[in-house]
N, C-alpha and C positions, 0 to 999 in steps of 0.2 A: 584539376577541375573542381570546383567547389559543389560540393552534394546538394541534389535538389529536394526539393521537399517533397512529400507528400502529393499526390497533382489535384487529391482536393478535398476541401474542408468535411472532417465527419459529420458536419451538421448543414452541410448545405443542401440539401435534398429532405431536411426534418423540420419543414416549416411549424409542425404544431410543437416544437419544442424551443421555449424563452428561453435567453443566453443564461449563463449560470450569473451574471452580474444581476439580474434581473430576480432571480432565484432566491440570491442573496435576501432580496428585500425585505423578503417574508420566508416567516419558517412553515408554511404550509402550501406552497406551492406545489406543485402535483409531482407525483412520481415518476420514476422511469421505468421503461420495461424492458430491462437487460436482456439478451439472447440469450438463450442455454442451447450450447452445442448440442448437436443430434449425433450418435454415432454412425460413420461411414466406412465400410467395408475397405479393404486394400484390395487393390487394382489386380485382377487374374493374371498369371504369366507376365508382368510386366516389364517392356523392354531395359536395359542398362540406363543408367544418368546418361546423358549426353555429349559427347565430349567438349563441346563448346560452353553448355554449364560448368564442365568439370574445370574448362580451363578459365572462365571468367571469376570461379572461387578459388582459384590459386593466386590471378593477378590481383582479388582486392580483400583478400584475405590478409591479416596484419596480427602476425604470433605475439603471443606475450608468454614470458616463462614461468610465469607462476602467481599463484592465487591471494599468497599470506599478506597481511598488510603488513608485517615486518621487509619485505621487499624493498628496495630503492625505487624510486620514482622513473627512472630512468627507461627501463623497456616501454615503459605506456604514454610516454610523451605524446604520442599522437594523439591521445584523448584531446588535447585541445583545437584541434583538428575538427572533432568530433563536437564539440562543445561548441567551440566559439565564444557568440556571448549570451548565450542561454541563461534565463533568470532558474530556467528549472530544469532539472535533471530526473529523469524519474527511473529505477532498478526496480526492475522484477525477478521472477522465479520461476523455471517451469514445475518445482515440485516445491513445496514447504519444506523439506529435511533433507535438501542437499549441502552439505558442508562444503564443497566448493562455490557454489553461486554465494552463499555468504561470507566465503572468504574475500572473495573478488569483490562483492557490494563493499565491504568497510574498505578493501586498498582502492579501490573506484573512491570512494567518502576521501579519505585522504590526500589521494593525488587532487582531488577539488578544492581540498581546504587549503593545501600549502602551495600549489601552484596556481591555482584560479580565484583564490579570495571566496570562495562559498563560506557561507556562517550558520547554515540550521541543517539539523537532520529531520528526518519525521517520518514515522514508522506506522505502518496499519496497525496500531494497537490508539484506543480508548483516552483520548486527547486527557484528562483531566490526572489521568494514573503518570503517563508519562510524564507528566508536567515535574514529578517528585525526582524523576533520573534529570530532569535539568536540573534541578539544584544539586543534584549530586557530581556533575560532567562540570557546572561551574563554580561550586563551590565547598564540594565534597560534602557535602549534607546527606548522611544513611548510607546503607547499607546497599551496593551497588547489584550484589545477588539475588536481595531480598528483593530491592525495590524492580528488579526485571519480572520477578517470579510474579509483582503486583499486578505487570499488562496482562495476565489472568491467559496467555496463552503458550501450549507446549511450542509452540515453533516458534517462540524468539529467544523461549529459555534455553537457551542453548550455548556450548563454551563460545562458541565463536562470537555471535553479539553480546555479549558478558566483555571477551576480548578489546573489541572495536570502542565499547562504553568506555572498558579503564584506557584506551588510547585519547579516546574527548578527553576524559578528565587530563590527562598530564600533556595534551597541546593546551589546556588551558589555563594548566598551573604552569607551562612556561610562555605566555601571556597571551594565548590563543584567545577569541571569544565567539566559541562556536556549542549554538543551544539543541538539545534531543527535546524532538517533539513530537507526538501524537497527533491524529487526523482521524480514527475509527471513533464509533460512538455506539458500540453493541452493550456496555455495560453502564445502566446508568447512577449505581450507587452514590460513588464519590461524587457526580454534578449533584445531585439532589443536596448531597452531606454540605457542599461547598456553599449552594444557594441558600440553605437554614443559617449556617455558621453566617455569610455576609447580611443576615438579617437581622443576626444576635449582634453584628460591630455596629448597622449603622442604623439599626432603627429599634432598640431593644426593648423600650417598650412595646412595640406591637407586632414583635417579631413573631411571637406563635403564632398570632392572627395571619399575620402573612406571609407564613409557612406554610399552615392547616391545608390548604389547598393540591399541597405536594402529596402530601398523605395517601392519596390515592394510588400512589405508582412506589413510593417508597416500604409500602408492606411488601410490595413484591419484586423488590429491585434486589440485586446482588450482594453481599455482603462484603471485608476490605479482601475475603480470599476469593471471591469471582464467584460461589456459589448463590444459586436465587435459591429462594423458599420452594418446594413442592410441589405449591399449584404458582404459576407463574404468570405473568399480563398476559398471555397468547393464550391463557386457560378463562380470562373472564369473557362474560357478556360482549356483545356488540356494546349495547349498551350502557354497560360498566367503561367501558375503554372512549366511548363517545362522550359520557361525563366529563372522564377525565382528562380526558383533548382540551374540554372546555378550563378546566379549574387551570388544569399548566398554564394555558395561555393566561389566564386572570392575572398572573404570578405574573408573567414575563412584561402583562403590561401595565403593574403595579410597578415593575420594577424602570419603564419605559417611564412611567406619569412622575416618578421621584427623583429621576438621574441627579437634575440639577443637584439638589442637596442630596442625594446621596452621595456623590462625586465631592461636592465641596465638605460632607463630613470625612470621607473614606479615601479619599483620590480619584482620579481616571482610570490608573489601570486597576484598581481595585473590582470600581466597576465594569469595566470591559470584561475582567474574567470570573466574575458572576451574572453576567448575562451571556456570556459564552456559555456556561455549565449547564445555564438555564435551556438554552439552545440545541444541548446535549441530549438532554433528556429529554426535551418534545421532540428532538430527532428519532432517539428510541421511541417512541410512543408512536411515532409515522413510520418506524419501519415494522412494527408489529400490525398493526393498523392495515398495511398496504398503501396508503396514500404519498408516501416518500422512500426511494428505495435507497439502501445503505451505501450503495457508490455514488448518487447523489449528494446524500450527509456528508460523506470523507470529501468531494469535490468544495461543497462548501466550506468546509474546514479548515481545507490545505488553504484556499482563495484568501478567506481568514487569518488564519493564520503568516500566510505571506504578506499581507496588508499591512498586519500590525507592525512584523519587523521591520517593513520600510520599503520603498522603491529603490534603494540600492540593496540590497538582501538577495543571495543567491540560495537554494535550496535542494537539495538532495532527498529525492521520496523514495522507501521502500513499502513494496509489497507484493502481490504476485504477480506473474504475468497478468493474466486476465485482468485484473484492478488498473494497471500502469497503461493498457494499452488504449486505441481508440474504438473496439469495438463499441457499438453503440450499445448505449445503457451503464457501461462501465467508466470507474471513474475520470481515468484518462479521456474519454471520449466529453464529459463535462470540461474537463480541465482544456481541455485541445481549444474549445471557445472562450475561452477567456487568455489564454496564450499564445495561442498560433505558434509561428517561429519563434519566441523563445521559450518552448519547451524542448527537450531530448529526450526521447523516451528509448531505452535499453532492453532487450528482453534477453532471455538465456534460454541455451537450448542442449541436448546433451544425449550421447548416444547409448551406450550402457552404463552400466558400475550398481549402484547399490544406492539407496535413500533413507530414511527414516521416514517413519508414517503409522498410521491408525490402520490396525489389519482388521480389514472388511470382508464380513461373507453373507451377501445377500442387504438382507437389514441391520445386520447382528455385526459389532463394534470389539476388537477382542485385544485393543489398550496396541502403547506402542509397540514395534518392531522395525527391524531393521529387515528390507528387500530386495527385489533384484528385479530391476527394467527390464521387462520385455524384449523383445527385437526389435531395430527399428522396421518400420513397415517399407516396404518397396516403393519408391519414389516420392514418399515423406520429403519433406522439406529435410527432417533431419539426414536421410537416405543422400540425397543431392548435398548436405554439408560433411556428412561422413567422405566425402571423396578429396577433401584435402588434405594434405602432407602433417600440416602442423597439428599438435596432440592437443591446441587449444589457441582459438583466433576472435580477432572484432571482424565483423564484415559490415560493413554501414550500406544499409540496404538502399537508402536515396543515391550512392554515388551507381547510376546507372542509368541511359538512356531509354525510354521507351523504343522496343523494336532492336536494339542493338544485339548483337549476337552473344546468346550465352544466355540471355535473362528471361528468356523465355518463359523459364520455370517458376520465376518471381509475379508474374502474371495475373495468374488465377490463383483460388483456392489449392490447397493441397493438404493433403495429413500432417496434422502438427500434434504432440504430445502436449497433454496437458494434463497434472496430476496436484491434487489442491491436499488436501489435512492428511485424507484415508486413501486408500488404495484396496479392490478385493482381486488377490494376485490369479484368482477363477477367472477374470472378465479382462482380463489386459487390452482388448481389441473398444472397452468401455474408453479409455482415456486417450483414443487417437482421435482427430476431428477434424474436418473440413477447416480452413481457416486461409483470410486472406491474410496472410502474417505480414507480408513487405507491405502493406498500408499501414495492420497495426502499431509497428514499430519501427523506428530509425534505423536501430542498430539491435544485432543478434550479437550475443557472447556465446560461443560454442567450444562444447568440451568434447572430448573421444571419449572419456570416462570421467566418473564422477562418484563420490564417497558422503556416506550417512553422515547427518550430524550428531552431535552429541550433546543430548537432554539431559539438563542441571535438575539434581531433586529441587522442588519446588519448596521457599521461607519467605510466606506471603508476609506482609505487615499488618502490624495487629491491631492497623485502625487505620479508618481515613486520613 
């Protein structure tokens, strides 16, 4: 039986909310208002799974023996199953520093590239930074450790995605042509650095003139190792930051009023990806702001960026659960309206073992650590996945009838784990939450256990 979708669009009940084509238009179209989970208590004395759930996750549960992408292709053939002809694929994470959901993301990336013809990755790190690991996946240009430690964040630096990277490189040194690409926009140093330098190639005499304008947001943008100055944009004026809304935009449509010959001095894609950067940083400046929320920005970006590559272009998105799925406000939930059925969204889910993460107590941050998952809660979704044989399975949440016996529990909300940078190991009952998960996601990848990743010291680059 062919898997059903979805039974119905995350945005069809959200009439004051414009399609993201629409969004595209303008870079100041209004924000979103993402949900933030409430914490919900675990259920008193709760009866046992049931055995008709228990047995309907045996029958469409589908084992794979392992994580590594040095693996053979061969156990996961069914992903195309799963796939089909999806232009997008999107991987999530129920924690940042799991070392097995990132194993699986890159051999999931793999079996896409060499069986299903996929061609881009693109990662929730800072569109303009990444752009430097494409030249390095296709044409070895820098320092493949240095330039990961640039996405400016501990949860990608890590052996495994370092791993997956020198795998791009050498499918493409034996004549692969598959590009690593960015879709966040929290740092805006390098667009700013990007938009001055395309001013100085194609209009050089009046390029500080129209620059000057950037200056506002550039005293307090990031530096090439991710750190901002002291006092920061979220530290100035209303005011100061409403100027400066103004001055960005002057820039973006100086850069609008001159394409033609900019274009014909510099190229097209010259200019495409200087008004992309420029795009970047009014994004920053609307996520500080409030007026545009950050999984809006990455929805536009991914959309973007999958445009440029082309209508036959397939794409592989990481980032974390919450980011990938359809909850409304989140970016899968923009992405969903502009995709419908060809997207595939993945989520992972997993019942103990140990993580990497920022150890939290209270407000107070005390650097990484390596920890140890909670219990699962009592009739948890993960509870009800804990009940089958295999030590790690796909279960494709659409293949299932409404009403049909067993699925009961796919239904309603129930407790789902969700664990994002930090963790404060005092409050474990903080990170369980109500969640319709079989709408937010296609398909669940679940593990019985699961192991920390392993954070690379950081050898940031010594310039834009």
């Amino acid at each position: 039986m062919r898997p059903c979708r979805r039974r119905s669009h995350p945005l069809a009940s959200v009439s004051r909310r414009a399609p993201l084509a629409t969004a595209l238009l303008s870079l100041t179209s209004c924000g979103s208002d993402a949900t933030t989970p409430v914490e919900a208590p675990a259920d008193p004395d709760p009866p046992p799974v049931p055995a008709e759930a228990t047995a309907w996750i045996e029958r469409n549960a589908v084992p794979f023996e392992g994580s590594h992408l040095s693996l053979p292709n061969s156990d996961i053939g069914f992903l195309r199953d799963i796939v089909r002809d999806a232009r997008v694929v999107s991987l999530g994470e129920n924690t940042h520093g799991t070392r097995d959901f990132f194993e699986m993301k890159a051999r999931i990336l793999r079996f896409l590239v060499e069986e299903m013809g996929f061609d881009a990755f693109a990662i929730e790190a800072t569109w303009p930074e990444a752009n430097r690991l494409d030249d390095y996946v296709r044409r070895g240009e820098g320092d493949p450790a240095e330039l990961l430690s640039g996405l400016y964040f501990w949860t990608w630096n890590t052996e495994s995605v370092l791993e997956m990277i020198e795998w791009m490189r050498s499918n493409n040194e034996a004549g692969g042509d598959l590009g690593f690409y960015g879709f966040d926009m929290q740092y805006p140093g390098m667009a700013l650095h990007n938009v001055v330098e395309y001013f100085r190639a194609v209009d050089p005499d009046r390029a500080n003139v129209l620059a000057a304008p950037l200056e506002c947001l550039v005293r307090v943008a990031n530096d090439p190792s991710g750190r901002f100055p002291e006092v920061r944009y979220a530290d100035q004026t209303a005011d100061y930051r409403a100027t400066c809304g103004t001055s960005l935009g002057e820039v973006r449509d100086s850069l609008v009023a001159r394409r033609a010959d900019y274009e014909a001095t510099g190229g097209e894609d010259a200019f495409a990806l200087a008004f992309q950067s420029m795009r970047v940083a009014i994004q920053y400046h609307l996520m500080i702001t409030g007026d545009q929320s950050r999984d809006q920005s990455m929805a536009e970006n991914t959309v973007w960026l999958h445009r440029r590559l082309g209508p036959e272009s397939r794409i592989v998105l990481w980032a974390h659960n919450f980011h990938v799925s359809t909850q409304p406000g989140a970016q899968g939930w923009y992405l969903w309206s502009n995709y419908g059925d060809a997207m595939v969204i993945l989520g992972f889910s997993h019942e103990s073992g140990t993580f990497t993460g920022v150890r939290q107590r209270g407000s107070s941050y005390f650097g990484l650590d390596q920890m140890v998952l909670d219990a699962v809660r009592p009739l948890s979704y993960e509870h009800h996945l804990s009940t089958a044989a295999a030590p790690r399975y796909f279960l494709d949440l659409r293949n299932r009838e409404v009403g049909a016996a067993g699925t009961a529990w796919l239904s309603n909300p129930r407790l789902f784990r969700t664990i994002g940078c930090c963790y404060n190991p005092d409050s474990p009952s903080s990170y369980w939450n109500r969640h319709p998960v079989a709408e937010w996601f296609d398909v669940l990848i679940h593990y019985e256990i699961t192991r920390p990743t392993v954070v690379l010291q950081s050898r940031y680059p010594g310039a834009f």
